[in-house]
N, C-alpha and C positions, 0 to 999 in steps of 0.2 A: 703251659704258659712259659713260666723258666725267663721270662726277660731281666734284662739287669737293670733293676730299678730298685730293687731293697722293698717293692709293696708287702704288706700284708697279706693274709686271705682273699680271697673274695668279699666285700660286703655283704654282711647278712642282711643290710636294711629291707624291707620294706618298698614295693614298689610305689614312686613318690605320690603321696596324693594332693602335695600341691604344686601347680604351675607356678612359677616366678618370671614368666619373659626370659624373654633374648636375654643369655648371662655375659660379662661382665669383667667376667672372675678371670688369672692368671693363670698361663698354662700348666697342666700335670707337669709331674716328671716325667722324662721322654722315656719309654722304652727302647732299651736295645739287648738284644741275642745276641750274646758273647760265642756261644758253639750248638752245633746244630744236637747237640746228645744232652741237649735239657729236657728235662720229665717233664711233664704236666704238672701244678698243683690241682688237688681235686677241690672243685669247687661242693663249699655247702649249703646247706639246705638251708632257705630264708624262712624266717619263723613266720607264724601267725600274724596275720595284720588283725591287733586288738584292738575293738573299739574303746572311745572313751566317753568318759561321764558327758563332755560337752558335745558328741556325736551322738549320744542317746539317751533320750532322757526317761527310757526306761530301764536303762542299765542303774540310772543314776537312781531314780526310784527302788529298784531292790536293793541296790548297798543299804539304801536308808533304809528303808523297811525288815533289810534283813539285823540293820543292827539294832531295832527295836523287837525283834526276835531274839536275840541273843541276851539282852537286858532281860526279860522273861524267863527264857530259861534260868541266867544267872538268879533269878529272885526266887523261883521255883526250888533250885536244886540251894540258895545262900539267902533262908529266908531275910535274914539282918541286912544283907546286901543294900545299899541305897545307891540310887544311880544318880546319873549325873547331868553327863550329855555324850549324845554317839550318834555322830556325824556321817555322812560319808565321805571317802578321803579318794585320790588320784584313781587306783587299784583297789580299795575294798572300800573299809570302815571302821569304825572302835567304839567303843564302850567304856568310861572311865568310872570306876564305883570307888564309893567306900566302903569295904566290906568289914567295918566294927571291929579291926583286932584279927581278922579271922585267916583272910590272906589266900590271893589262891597258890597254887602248885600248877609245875606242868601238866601233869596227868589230870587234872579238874578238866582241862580243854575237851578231853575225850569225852565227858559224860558231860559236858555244856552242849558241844554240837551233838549227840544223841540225843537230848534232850528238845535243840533247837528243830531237826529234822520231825521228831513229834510233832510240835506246832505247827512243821509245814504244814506237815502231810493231813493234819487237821481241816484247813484248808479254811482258819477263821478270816473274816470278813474287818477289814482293816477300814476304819469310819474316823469322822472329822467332824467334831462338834464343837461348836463354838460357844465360850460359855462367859456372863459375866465373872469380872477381875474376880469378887468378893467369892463367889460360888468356886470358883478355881481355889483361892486361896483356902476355902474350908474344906472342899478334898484333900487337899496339900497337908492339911492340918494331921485331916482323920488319918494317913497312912503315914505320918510323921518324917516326912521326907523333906528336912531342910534345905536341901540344895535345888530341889525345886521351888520353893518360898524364897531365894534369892533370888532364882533365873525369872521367876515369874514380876518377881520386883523390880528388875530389870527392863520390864517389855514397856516402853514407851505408853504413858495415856494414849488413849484414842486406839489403838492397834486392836486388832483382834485377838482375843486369848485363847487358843485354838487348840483340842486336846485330840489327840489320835488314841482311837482304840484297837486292842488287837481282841475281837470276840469280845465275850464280855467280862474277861478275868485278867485284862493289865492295859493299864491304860498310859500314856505320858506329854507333857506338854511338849509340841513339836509343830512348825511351821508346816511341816510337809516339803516334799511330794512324798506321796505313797503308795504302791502297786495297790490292788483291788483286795486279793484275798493271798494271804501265806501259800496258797499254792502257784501264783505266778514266781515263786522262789523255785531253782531248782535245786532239791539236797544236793546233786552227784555235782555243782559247778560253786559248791562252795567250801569253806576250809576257814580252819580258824588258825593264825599261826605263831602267835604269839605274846605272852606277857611282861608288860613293863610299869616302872611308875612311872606318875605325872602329878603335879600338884595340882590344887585345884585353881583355875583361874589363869595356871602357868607361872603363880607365884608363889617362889620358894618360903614365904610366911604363912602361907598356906596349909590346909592338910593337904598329907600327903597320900593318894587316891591308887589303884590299880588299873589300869588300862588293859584294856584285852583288845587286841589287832585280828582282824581276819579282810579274808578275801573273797567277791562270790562273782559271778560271770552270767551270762546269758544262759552258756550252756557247756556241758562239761569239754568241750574242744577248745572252746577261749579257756576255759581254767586248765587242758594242759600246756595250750602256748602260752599263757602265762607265766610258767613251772618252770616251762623252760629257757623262757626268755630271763627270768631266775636265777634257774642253773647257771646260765653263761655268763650273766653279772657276778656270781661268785666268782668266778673263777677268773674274771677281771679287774676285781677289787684295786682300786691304786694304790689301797696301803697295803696289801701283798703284796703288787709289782713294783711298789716302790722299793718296798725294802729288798726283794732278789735282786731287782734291775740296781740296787745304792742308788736310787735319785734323790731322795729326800728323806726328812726323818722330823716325829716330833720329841722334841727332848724334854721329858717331864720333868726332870730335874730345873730344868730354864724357866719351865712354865708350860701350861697347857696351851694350844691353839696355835702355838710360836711355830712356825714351820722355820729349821734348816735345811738349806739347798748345796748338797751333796757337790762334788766336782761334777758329775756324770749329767744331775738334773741343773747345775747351774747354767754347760754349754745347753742345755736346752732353751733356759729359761732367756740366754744370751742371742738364741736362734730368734725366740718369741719377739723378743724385746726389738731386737732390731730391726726385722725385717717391718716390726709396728711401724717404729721410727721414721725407717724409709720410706714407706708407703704415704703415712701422714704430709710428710716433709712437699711430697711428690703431690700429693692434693692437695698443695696449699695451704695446710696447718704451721704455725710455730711450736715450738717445744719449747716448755716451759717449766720450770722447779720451782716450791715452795716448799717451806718450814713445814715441822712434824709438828708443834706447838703453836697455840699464840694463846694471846688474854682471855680468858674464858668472856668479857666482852662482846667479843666479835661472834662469839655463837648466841650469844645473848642476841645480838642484832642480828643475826640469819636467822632465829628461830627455832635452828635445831638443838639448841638448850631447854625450851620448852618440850620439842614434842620429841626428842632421841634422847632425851636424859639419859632413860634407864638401859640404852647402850652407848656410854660414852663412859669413860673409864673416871676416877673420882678425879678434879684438881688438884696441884702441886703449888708449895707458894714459892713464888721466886721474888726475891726482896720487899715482901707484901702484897705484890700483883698477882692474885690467881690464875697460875697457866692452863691450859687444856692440850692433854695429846690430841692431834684429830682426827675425830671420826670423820671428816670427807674435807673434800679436796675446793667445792664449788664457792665457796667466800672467800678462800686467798684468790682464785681468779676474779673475783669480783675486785677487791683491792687492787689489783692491777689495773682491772678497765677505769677505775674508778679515780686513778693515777693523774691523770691528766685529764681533760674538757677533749671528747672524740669531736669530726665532723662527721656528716650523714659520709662523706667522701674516703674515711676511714671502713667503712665496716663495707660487707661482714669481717669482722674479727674472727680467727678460726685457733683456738690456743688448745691444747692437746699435753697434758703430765701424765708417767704412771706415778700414779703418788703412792706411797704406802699410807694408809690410815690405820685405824686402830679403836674394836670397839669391842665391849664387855658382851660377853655370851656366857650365859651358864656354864659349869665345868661336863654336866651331863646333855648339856644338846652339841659340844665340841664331835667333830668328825672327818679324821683325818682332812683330808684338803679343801671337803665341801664347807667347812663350818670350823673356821677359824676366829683368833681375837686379830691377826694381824694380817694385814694382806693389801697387796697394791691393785689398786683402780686403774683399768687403760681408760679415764675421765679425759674426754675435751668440752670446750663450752665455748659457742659459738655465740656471738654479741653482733643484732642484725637490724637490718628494716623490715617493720612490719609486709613489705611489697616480697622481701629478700628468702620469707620464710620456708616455703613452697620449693623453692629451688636448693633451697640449704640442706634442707629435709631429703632431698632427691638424693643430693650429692652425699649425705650419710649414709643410705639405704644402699647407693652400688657400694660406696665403700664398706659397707659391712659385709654386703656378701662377697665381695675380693677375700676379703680377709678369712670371714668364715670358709669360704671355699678352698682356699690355700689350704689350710686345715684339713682337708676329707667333709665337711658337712654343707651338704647342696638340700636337703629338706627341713622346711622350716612350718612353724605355725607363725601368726602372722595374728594380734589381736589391737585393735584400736580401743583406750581407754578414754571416754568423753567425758564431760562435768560431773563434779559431783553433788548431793544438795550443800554443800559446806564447802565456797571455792570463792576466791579474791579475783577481783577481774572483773571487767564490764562484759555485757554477754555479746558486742561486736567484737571486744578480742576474743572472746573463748570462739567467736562462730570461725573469725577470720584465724584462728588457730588451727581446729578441727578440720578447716578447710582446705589449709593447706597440709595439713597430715594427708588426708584422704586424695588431696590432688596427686604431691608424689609418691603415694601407692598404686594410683593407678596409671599413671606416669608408666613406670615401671610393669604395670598389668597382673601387679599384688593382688589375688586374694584373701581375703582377711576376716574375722571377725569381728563386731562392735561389742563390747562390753559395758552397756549405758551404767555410766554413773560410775566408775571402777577409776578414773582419772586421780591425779594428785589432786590436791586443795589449790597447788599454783599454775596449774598446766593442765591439757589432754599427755595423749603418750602411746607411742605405740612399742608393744613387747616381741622381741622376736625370739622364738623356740627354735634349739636346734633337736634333729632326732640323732639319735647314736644308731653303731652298727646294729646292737640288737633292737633297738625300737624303742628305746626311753626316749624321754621328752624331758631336755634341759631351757631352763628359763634363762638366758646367756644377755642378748644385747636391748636394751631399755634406751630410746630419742623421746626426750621431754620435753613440752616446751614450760617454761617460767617465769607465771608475772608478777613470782612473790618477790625475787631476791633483788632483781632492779626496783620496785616498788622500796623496799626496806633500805636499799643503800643507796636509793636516790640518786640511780644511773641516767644521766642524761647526755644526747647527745644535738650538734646544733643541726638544725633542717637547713633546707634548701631556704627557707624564708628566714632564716638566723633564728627563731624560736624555738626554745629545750625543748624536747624530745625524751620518749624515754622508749629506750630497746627492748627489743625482743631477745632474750637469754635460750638458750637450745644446751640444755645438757645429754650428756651422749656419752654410753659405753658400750662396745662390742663383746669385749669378751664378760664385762663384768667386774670381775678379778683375775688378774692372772693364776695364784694360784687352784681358784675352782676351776679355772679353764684347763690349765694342764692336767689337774684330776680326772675331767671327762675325756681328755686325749686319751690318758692313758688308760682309760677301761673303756675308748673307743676301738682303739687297736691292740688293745691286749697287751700290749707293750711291744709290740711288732711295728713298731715307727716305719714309714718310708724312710728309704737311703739322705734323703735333702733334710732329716729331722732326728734321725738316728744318734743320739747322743756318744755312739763309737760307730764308725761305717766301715773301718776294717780292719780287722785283729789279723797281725802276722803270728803264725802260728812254729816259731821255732824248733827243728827237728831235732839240733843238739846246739850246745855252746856253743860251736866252732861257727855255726852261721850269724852268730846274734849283732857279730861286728856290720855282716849287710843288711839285718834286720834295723837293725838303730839309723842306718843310713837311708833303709826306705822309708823309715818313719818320718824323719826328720823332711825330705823329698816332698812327701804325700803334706805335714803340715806345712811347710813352705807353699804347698800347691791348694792351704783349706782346706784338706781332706781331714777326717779325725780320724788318727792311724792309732792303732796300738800294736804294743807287741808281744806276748804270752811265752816269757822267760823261766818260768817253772819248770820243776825236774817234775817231769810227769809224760806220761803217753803220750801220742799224736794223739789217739784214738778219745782220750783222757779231754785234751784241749777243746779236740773238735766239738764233744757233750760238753762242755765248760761255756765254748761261742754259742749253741744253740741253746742254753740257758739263760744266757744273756743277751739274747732273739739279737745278736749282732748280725747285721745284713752279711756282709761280704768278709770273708775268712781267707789267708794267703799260706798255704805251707810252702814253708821255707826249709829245701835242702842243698845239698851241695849243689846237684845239677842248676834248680835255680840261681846259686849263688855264681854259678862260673857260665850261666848263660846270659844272667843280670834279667831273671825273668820272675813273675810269682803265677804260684797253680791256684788261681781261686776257684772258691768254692763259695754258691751262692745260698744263705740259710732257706730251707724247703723244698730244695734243686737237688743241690746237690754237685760234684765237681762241675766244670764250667770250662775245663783245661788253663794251656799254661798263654803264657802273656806277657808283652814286654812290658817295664816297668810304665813305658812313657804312654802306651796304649789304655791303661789300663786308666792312670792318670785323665787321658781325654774320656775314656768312656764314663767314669765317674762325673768329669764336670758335666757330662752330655746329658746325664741322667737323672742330672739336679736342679 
């Protein structure tokens, strides 16, 4: 390969298994061959394409089944043990117990799954009996299993109270689905991997419970692409490479969830930010800023005071007035539309902030970049006619994949969320909603799937997943429609006949957050940025003092020209520097010696290449802008 473009590896992804149409998106960086004595990089080996729960739904059957196995053994081998509930999750499933004081240890794992692989291999018969509430309730009783007498307290009248058994020595209340017999499990494709707490309910008032994680597959080849789709997420971590690359840091002493943004991850975040900006600007959005605060009031009248309470941070009083930091950005846009009496002639309205907001999260589910208290939204909200919706929706959908594609992420999951039983709205908006979600997906030649009933309370909504290079599935850009917020702040605008009106609201994020989205970048590419993203794109590498007077001049050259130059002034080796640049996966590297100082040339060297030979300053100049 060897082109001078600063890429990465090869993509490990995944051959795509969804079409998205004719794309959209903005061109790569260009490739260019600097000298014909570039190596190859060696291209690697793309992982396993793993099924998921919602590709099979008997994958999704033995995670559950198998973590009704593992509760078993756990009772088996911790008779006290009382369970709880044990789901199945993305990759496996859990088991949260209270095990009375008793607690497990690492080492228990090993004589749990010994244990659990017995019951496969038994090969008991897993049954579904439906029983009245009261008769439930005196089982419940006889085996003294409180937290089942909640759950069970729990199940709405009228439902079915439905108990699964495994043979006829452990039974639990559970909806289902559930494989036939413990030997549709197979031992060799499953693992158990680890211990955590959780409280019960997810509330810290709570007891406090043990959860046990594992994993189990189809068949032991999906559980080693698994492993090792794993391995490679280790070793991509963003709070490793943040902290080698210095892009960011969290400072505990400041507070938990707080991300600082280093010099190195700030041009980054300055890359993100703007090239947003422009893109927006260029479709038609305004850019707009609002307060970090207002009257706690105003969330009172949006509602998210009622139902985001218990993530919204406490109020402050400001000369008696209860302020609120905010947890979201979409009722200062409303106050604006709401500023003035719109005509139909005005809209659509296309308004676009990164806001920062701010919302309370436990100190133990905080996670470096993914799961923060503070973090800016790329939020726009679009204010339209019900006729406008369809096409608004259109015009979101290429812009998101412009943007996500700029980025490196061209595979996407694609899910439609419709009504729910608990939703505002007349059912000709919710159809003429849905209607127009589904027009421009398939506008576009979007496949997707429907998710009945999974919609907000004030809208449908469609979710799009990006995949990374090794094959995870990140939940990134959410287009909503909203007929609660104009409803509650009595947005109206005039018709064609002068009679109020009330709009149609389209909230819209692409990345989400910025900071979760730079977290996936950086365990997308390892920290191996293309050259156009590269938070340093070329470290002069100084042979001795005596050059560093043409070293600070090409620097200064290369930023005059936008390039982000540095220059490696340390008393240390060449040999020293060069392992110094390829730590700090900097794309292009220049040693600087006399000869280049009296020829006014630099010998780059490109990171995974390898030299590249030498080059005038001003070529090398163009060949950078060429390549970005």
């Amino acid at each position: 390969r060897g082109s001078f473009d600063g890429d990465p590896l090869p993509p490990l992804r995944p051959p795509p298994r969804l079409s998205l149409g004719p794309r959209r998106s903005l061109p790569p960086a260009t490739p260019l061959r600097m000298a014909s004595t570039e190596a190859p990089v060696k291209e690697e080996e793309a992982p396993i394409v793993l099924p998921t729960n919602e590709d099979s739904e008997q994958l999704l059957k033995i995670r559950h089944s198998t973590a009704h196995v593992m509760a078993m053994a756990v009772q088996r081998l911790f008779p006290k043990a009382q369970v709880t509930i044990g789901p199945w999750i993305d990759n496996g499933f859990y088991y949260d117990f209270d095990m009375q004081g008793e607690g497990f240890e690492d080492k228990d794992l090993k004589a749990i799954k010994k244990e659990m692989i017995k019951i496969v291999n038994k090969g008991f018969e897993l049954r579904r009996e439906v029983v009245p509430r009261e008769e439930a309730k005196k089982r419940i009783e006889e085996l003294g299993e409180k937290y089942k007498l909640e759950l069970l307290d729990s199940i709405p009248e009228g439902e079915d109270i439905s108990i699964y058994h495994i043979g006829d020595e452990w039974w639990d209340l559970c909806a289902g689905p559930h494989v036939e017999t413990t030997k549709d499990i197979n031992p060799k494709a499953l693992e158990l991997q680890r211990i955590s707490g959780a409280y019960w309910r997810g509330d810290e008032k709570n007891a406090m419970l043990q959860r046990i994680y594992g994993t189990v597959w189809e068949n032991p080849e999906q559980l080693k692409g698994y492993k090792k789709m794993m391995e490679e997420a280790k070793k991509r971590d963003h709070r490793k490479i943040g902290k080698e690359m210095d892009l960011f840091s969290i400072q505990e002493s400041a507070g938990g969830g707080l991300v600082f943004w280093h010099p190195k991850g700030g041009r980054m975040r300055n890359i993100i930010e703007t090239f947003w900006k422009d893109i927006h600007v260029e479709r038609g959005y305004d850019l707009v800023y609002s307060p970090h605060i207002a009257d706690v009031e105003l969330w009172k009248t949006s509602g998210h005071y009622d139902f985001y309470m218990e993530s919204m941070f406490d109020t402050m009083d400001v000369e008696g007035t209860n302020y609120q930091i905010k947890p979201m950005n979409c009722p200062f846009h409303v106050l604006m539309y709401k500023d003035e009496l719109r005509s139909y002639r005005d809209l659509p309205l296309r308004w676009a902030e990164l806001g920062t907001v701010y919302r309370y999260e436990r100190s133990g589910t905080l996670s470096g970049l993914f799961r923060v208290r503070g973090f800016t939204q790329d939020d726009a909200h679009v204010f339209c006619l019900p006729d406008q919706v369809a096409d608004e929706i259109e015009s979101i959908l290429d812009l998101t994949e412009d943007i996500l594609s700029k980025f490196g992420f061209t595979d996407y999951e694609v899910n439609l969320s419709t009504r729910p039983e608990k939703s505002i709205g007349s059912d000709e908006i919710w159809e003429k909603a849905e209607g127009a979600l589904v027009t421009a997906m398939k506008r576009k030649g979007w496949e997707y799937k429907v998710d009945e009933g999974g919609g907000a309370f004030y809208g449908p909504k469609i979710d799009i997943k990006i995949k990374d290079a090794v094959g995870r599935v990140w939940q990134c850009s959410t287009v909503q429609c909203d007929f609660n917020l104009p409803e509650r702040f009595d947005l109206e605008y005039v018709g064609k006949d002068q009679a109020r009106e009330r709009p149609i609201m389209i909230h819209r994020a692409i990345f989400g957050s910025v900071e979760r989205f730079f977290g996936i970048l950086v365990e997308n590419y390892a920290g191996d940025f293309p050259l156009w993203f590269a938070p340093e794109q070329l470290r002069l590498l100084a042979v001795n003092d005596d050059v560093l007077p043409y070293c600070d001049e090409i620097v200064a050259r290369m930023k005059k020209e936008g390039i982000r130059a540095t220059v490696d002034s340390q008393a240390a080796s060449l040999g020293k520097k060069i392992r110094n640049a390829e730590l700090q996966k900097v794309p292009l590297t220049a040693v600087v010696g006399v000869k280049e100082v009296e020829e006014k040339s630099l010998a780059i060297r490109q990171r995974k290449v390898g030299d590249l030979g030498s080059f005038a300053v001003d070529d090398v100049v163009s060949k950078v802008h060429a390549a970005v």
